[in-house]
C-alpha positions in Angstrom: 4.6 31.7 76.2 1.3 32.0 74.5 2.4 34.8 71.3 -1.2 35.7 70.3 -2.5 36.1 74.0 0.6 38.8 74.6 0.4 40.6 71.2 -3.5 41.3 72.3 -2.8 42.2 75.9 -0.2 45.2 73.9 -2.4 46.1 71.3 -5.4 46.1 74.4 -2.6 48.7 76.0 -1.6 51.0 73.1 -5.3 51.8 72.9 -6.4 52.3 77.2 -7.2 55.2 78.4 -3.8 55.9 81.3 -5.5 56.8 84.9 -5.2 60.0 86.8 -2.8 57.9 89.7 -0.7 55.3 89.4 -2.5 51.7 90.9 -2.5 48.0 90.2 -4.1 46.3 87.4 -5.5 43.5 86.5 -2.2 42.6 84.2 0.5 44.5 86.3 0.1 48.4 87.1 -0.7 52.2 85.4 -0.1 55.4 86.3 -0.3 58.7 84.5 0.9 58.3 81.1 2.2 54.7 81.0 0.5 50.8 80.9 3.3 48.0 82.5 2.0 44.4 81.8 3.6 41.6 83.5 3.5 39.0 80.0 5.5 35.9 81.5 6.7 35.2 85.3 9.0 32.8 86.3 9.7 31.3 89.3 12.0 32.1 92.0 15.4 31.0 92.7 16.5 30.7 96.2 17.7 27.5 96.0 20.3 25.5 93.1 23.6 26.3 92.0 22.5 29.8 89.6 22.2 27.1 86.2 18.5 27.5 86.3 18.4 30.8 86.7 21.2 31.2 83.3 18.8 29.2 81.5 15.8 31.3 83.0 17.3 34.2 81.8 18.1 33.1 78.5 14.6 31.7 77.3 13.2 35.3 79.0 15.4 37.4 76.7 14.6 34.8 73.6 11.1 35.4 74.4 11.2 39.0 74.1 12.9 38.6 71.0 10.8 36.1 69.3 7.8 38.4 70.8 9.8 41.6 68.9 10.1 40.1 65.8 6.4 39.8 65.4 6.0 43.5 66.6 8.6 44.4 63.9 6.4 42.8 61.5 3.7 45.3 62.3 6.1 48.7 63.2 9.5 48.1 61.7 12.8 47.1 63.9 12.8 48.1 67.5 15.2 50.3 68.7 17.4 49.7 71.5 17.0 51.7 74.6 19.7 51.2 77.7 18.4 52.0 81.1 21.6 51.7 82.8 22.2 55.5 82.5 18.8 56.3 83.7 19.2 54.5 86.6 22.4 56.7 87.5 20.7 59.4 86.7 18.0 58.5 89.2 20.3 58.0 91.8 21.8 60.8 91.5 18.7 62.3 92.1 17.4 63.1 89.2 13.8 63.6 88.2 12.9 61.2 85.8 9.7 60.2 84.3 8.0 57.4 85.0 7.9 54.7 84.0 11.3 54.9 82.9 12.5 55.7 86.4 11.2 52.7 88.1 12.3 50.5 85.2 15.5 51.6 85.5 16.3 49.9 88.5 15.4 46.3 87.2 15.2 46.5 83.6 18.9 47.0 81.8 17.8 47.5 78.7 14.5 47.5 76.2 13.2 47.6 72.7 11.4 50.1 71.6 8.7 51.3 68.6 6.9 54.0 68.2 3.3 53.2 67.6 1.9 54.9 64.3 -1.6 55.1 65.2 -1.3 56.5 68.6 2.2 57.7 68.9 2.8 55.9 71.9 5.8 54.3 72.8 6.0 50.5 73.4 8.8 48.5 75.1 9.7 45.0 76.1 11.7 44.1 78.7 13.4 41.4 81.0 13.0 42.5 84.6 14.6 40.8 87.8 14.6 42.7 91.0 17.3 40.4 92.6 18.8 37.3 91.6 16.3 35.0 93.9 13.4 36.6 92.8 11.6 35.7 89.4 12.4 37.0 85.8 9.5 38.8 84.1 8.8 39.9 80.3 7.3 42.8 80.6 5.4 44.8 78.1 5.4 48.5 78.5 3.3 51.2 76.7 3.3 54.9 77.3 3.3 58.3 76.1 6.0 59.5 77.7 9.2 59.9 75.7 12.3 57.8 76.6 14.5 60.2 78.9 
């Protein structure tokens, strides 16, 4: 994982214009109010006896944390934000926000700063749809408050 090239893709984030509708992009997708970058991708894992994926899943989440401690460097320590309760909340049928809503249901959990120059919120997370498909660190920057 390239450090520098991720820490400008964020920065190029907390200072984008969001669009009007949500859409693809060229680093993952928008939508009203939020930015969601893809930073790593792994592969997937239909085949092997789930060690790959454990270690996957490990150097993902140690990823995002070597990526946080530079970002604490600029903002302070993150907080920590569960998504676990969103993601009832969602399926209950509740309205929720984007792009917490969708996160919810692959992302258990994120860091989170407060950006002092624009007072958006930026996340990282560790996303996996399903336990074939691929792990993904995903930077997240929006204006939207955490639910």
């Amino acid at each position: 994982m390239d450090i520098a090239e991720c820490l400008s893709l964020i920065e190029l984030l907390c200072v984008r214009e969001f669009p009007a509708a949500p859409g693809r992009t060229e680093h993952g997708e928008s939508g009203p109010g939020y930015h969601l970058a893809a930073l790593r991708s792994s592969e997937e894992f239909w085949e092997g006896d789930g060690s790959e994926r454990e270690e996957t899943e490990a150097q993902y989440e140690a990823d995002r944390d070597g990526l946080a401690e530079r970002l604490a460097e600029r903002w302070g320590p993150p907080g920590h934000f569960s998504l676990y309760s969103v993601f009832d909340r969602t399926t209950a049928g509740e309205e929720v926000a984007e792009p917490w809503a969708g996160l919810s249901g692959h992302v258990p959990d994120v860091l989170l700063w407060q950006e002092p120059g624009t007072g958006r919120w930026v996340a990282l997370g560790v996303s996996q749809w399903d336990k074939e498909l691929p792990f993904q660190l995903l930077g997240i920057v929006t204006e939207t408050d955490p639910p």
